[in-house]
N, C-alpha and C positions, 0 to 999 in steps of 0.2 A: 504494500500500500504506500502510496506518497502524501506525504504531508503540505500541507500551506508553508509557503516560506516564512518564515516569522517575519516582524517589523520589531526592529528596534526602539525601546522606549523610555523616557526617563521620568523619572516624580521629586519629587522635593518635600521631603518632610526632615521637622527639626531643626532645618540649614544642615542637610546632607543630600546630597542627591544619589539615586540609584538609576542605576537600568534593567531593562525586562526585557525580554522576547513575549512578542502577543499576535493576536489572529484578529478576524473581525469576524463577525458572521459573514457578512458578504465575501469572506474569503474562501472562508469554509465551504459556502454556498460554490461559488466558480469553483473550488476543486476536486469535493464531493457531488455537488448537485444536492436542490430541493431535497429529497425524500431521504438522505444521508441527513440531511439538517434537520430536518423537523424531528427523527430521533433522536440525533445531538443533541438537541436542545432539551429532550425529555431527561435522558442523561446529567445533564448539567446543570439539574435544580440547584445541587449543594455548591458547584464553582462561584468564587466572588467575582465579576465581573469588575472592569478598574474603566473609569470614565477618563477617556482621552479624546481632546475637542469637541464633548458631550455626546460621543459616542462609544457604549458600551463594547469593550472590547476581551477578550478572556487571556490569561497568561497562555504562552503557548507549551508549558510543560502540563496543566489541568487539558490543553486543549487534543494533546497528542496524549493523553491516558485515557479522554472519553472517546478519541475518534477509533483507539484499538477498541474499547469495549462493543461502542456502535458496528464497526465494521464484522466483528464479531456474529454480533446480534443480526445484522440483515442479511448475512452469510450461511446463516444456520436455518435458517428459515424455509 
């Protein structure tokens, strides 16, 4: 299976700054397709979701442990 390329990200808390690798749904979406997504998402009740330019976006280590369980899941079907 192939992954979303991650997008590099950075936050600011405390006066530290970090970075992240992240996804976007619409990533997810062009590289899985709809019907990969809408389970995804089912999946990904417990991920925190991190708001970048007021678009929800998921880390991309929560997003490549739901998309093995999903791929999983629509595979065995």
């Amino acid at each position: 299976m192939k992954f979303c390329k991650p997008v590099r990200g950075t936050k600011e808390e405390q006066g530290r700054t970090s970075t992240f690798d992240y996804v976007t749904l619409s990533d997810i979406k062009s590289q899985h397709g709809e019907r990969f997504l809408e389970q995804w998402k089912i999946f990904a009740t417990k991920a925190q979701p991190v708001l970048i330019n007021d678009q929800e976006v998921y880390y991309f280590a929560d997003y490549k442990h739901i998309a093995y369980r999903t791929d999983m899941f629509l595979n065995s079907v």
